[in-house]
C-alpha positions in Angstrom: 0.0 0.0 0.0 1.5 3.4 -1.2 1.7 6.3 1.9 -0.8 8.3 -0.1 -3.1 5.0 0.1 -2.3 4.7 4.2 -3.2 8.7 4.9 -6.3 8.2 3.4 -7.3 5.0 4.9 -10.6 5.3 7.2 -11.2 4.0 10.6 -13.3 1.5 9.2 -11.2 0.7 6.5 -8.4 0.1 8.9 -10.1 -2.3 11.1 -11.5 -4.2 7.5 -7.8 -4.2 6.6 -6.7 -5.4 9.8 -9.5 -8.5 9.9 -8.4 -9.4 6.3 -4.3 -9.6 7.6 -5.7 -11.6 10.6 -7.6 -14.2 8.8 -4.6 -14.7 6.5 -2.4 -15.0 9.1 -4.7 -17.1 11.0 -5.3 -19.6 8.2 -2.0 -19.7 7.2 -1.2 -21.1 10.2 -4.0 -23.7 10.2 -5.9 -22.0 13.7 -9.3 -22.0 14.3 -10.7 -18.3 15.1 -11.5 -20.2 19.2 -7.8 -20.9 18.6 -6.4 -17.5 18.2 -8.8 -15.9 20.9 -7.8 -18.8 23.6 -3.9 -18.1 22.9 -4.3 -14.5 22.6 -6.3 -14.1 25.7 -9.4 -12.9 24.8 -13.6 -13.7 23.5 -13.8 -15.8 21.1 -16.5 -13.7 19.5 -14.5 -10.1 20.1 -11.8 -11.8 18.3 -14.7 -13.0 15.1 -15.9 -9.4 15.2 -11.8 -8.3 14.3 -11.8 -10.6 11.5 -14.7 -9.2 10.5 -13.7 -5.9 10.7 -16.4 -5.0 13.0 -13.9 -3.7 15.7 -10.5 -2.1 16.0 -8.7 -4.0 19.2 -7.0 -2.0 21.8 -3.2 -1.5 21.7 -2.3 -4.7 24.0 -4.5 -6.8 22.7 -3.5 -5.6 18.8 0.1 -7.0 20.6 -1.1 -10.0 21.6 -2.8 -10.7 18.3 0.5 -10.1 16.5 2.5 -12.3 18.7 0.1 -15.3 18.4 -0.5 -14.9 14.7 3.1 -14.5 14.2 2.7 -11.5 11.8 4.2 -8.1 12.7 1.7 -5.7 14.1 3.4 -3.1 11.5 1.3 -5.6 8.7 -2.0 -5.4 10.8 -2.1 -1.7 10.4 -1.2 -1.7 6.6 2.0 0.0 7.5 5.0 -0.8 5.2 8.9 -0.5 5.6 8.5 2.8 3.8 5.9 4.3 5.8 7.8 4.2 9.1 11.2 3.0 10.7 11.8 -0.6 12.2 12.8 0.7 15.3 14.1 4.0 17.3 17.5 3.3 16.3 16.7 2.8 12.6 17.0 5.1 10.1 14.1 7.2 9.2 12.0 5.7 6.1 12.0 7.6 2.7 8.5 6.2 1.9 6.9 10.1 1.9 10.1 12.1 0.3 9.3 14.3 -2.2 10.9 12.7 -5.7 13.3 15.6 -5.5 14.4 14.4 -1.9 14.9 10.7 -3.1 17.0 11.9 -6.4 19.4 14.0 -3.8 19.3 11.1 -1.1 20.1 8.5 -3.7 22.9 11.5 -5.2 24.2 11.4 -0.7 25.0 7.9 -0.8 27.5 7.5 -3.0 29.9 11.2 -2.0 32.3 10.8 0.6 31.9 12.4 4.2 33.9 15.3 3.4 31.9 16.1 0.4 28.2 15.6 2.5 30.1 18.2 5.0 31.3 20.9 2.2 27.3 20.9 1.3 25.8 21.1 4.6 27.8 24.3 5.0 26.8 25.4 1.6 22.9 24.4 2.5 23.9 26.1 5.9 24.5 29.7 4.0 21.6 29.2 2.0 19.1 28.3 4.5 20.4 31.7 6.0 20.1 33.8 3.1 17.5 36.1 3.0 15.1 36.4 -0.5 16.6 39.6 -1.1 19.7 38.5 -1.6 
C-alpha cells in the first residue's frame, strides 16, 4: 500500500484491513478463530468481530494478536517498511520524500563524508540567506 493510500485510509477501513491480515495470518497457520482468541487471551466472538472488521482491538491486545499470529503488528495496520522505521534506532524511512528528496538522497549515498560536510555548510549559508539576496 503506497503512503498516499495509508493517509487516506478510514477507521473502518483500517479495522477491515486489519481483519483481512488476521484471517490470512490465521489460516496460514491452520488456527481456528476459538484458537487465536484462547492463545491471545481474549472472547472468542471479540476476536470473530476483528476478523470481520467490526472492531478495532485496543493496543495490547493488537500486541497480543501479532505475537500469536506470528505477523508483525506493522502488517496489521497496513503499514509498510517505507511508511515508518523498524525501530528508534533505525533510520528514518523515505517512503513520503518528495521525488526531489529521493533523487538528492540516492545522489548522498554515493559522495564521501567530506563532500556531504562541504554541502551542509553550503545548505547552511543558504538556509540563511535572505530572499533579497
Amino acid at each position: 500500500m503506497r503512503p498516499t493510500e495509508l493517509e487516506q485510509l478510514q477507521p473502518e477501513q483500517l479495522q477491515q484491513s486489519l481483519g483481512e491480515v488476521a484471517r490470512a495470518a490465521r489460516e496460514r497457520l491452520g488456527l481456528t478463530q476459538a484458537q487465536v482468541a484462547r492463545q491471545a487471551g481474549i472472547a472468542a466472538n471479540v476476536y470473530g468481530r476483528i476478523e470481520r472488521g467490526g472492531m478495532m482491538p485496543a493496543v495490547p491486545t493488537l500486541r497480543k494478536l501479532a505475537r500469536t499470529l506470528g505477523i508483525s503488528a506493522d502488517a496489521l495496520l497496513a503499514l509498510s517498511p517505507t511508511d515508518v522505521a523498524a525501530s528508534v534506532d533505525a533510520p528514518a524511512p523515505e517512503g513520503s520524500l518528495s521525488p526531489e528528496l529521493l533523487q538528492l538522497v540516492s545522489m548522498l549515498r554515493g559522495w564521501s563524508p567530506a563532500k556531504v560536510k562541504r554541502l551542509i555548510r553550503v545548505l547552511k549559508v543558504l538556509e540563511n540567506a535572505t530572499d533579497d539576496e
